[in-house]
C-alpha positions as a printed NumPy array, in Angstrom:
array([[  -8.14 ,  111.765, -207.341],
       [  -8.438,  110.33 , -203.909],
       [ -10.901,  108.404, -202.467],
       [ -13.264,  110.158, -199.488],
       [ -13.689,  108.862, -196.074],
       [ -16.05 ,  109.062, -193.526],
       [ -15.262,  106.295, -190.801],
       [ -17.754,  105.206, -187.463],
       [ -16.637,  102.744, -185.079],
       [ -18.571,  100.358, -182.535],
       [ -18.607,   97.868, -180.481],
       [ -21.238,   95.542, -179.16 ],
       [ -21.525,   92.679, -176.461],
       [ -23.392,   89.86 , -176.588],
       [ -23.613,   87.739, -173.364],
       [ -19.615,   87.383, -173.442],
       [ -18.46 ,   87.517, -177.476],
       [ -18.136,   91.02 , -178.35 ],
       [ -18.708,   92.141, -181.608],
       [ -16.537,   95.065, -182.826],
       [ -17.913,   96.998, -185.962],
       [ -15.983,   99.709, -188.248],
       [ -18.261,  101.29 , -190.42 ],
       [ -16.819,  103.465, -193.71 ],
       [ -18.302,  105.206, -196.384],
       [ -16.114,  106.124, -198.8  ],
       [ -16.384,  107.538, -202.064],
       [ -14.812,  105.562, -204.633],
       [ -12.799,  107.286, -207.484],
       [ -10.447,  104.246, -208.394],
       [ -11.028,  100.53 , -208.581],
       [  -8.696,   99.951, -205.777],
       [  -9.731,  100.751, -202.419],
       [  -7.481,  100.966, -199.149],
       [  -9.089,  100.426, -195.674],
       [  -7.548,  100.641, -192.598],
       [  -8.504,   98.712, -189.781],
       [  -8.032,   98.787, -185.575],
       [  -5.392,   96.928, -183.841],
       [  -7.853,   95.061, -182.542],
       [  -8.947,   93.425, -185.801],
       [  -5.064,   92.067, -186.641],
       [  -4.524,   88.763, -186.54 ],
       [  -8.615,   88.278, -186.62 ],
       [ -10.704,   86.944, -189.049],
       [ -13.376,   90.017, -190.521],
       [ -16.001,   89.646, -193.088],
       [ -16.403,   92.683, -195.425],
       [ -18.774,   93.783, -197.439],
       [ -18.694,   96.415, -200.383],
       [ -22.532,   97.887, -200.789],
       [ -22.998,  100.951, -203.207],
       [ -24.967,  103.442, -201.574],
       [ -25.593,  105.858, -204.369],
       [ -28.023,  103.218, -207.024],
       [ -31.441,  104.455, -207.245],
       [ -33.635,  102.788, -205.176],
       [ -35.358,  100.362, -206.666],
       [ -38.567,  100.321, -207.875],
       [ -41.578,   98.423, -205.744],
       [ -44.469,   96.775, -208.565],
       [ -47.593,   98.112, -206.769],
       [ -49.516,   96.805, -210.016],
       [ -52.287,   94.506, -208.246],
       [ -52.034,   91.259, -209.352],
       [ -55.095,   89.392, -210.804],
       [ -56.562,   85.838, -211.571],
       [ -56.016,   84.628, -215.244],
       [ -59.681,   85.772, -217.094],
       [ -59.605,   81.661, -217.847],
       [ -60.708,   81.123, -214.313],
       [ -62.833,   84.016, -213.932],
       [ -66.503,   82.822, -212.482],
       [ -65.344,   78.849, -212.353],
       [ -63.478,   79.39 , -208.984],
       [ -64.535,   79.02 , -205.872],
       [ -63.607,   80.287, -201.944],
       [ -63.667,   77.22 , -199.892],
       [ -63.043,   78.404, -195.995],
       [ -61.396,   80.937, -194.785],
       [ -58.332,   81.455, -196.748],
       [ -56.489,   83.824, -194.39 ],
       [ -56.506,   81.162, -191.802],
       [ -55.209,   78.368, -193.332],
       [ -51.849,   79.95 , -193.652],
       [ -50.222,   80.569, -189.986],
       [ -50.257,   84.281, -189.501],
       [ -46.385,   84.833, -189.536],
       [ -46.39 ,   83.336, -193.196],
       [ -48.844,   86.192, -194.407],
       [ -45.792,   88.988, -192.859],
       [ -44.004,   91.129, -195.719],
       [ -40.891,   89.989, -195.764],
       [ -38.013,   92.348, -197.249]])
């Protein structure tokens, strides 16, 4: 059985490097996998990454986190907590 291909290519300029981008999505049916790649990418150096698409996606813990019930009532607020941290720390970061 052969692997399936769907290919997207682009490139992008930044102030004078350009950045050249093939994209492929294949489906993978045997542990060997054969890309091909632009002219322009022989005798270049390319990074490539292998990222499964299909895995379930993953489950976020929404379960609200709480204090252990050893501190409860012998803790104290001192200040405002939100600004003591700058406000980029307290951005989600994924």
């Amino acid at each position: 059985m052969e692997n399936s291909i769907s290919e997207v290519s682009i490139t992008l300029t930044f102030e004078t490097k350009i950045m050249q981008i093939q994209r492929t999505i294949q489906t993978v049916n045997t542990p060997q996998l054969l890309v091909e790649v632009p002219d322009s990418f022989v005798h270049r150096q390319v990074e490539i990454l292998i990222i499964t698409l299909d895995d379930a996606t993953p489950q976020l813990n929404n379960k609200r986190r709480s204090p252990p019930s050893q501190l409860a009532g012998r803790v104290k607020e001192l200040g405002d907590v939100m600004a003591s941290v700058p406000v980029e720390d307290w951005v989600q970061q994924s």
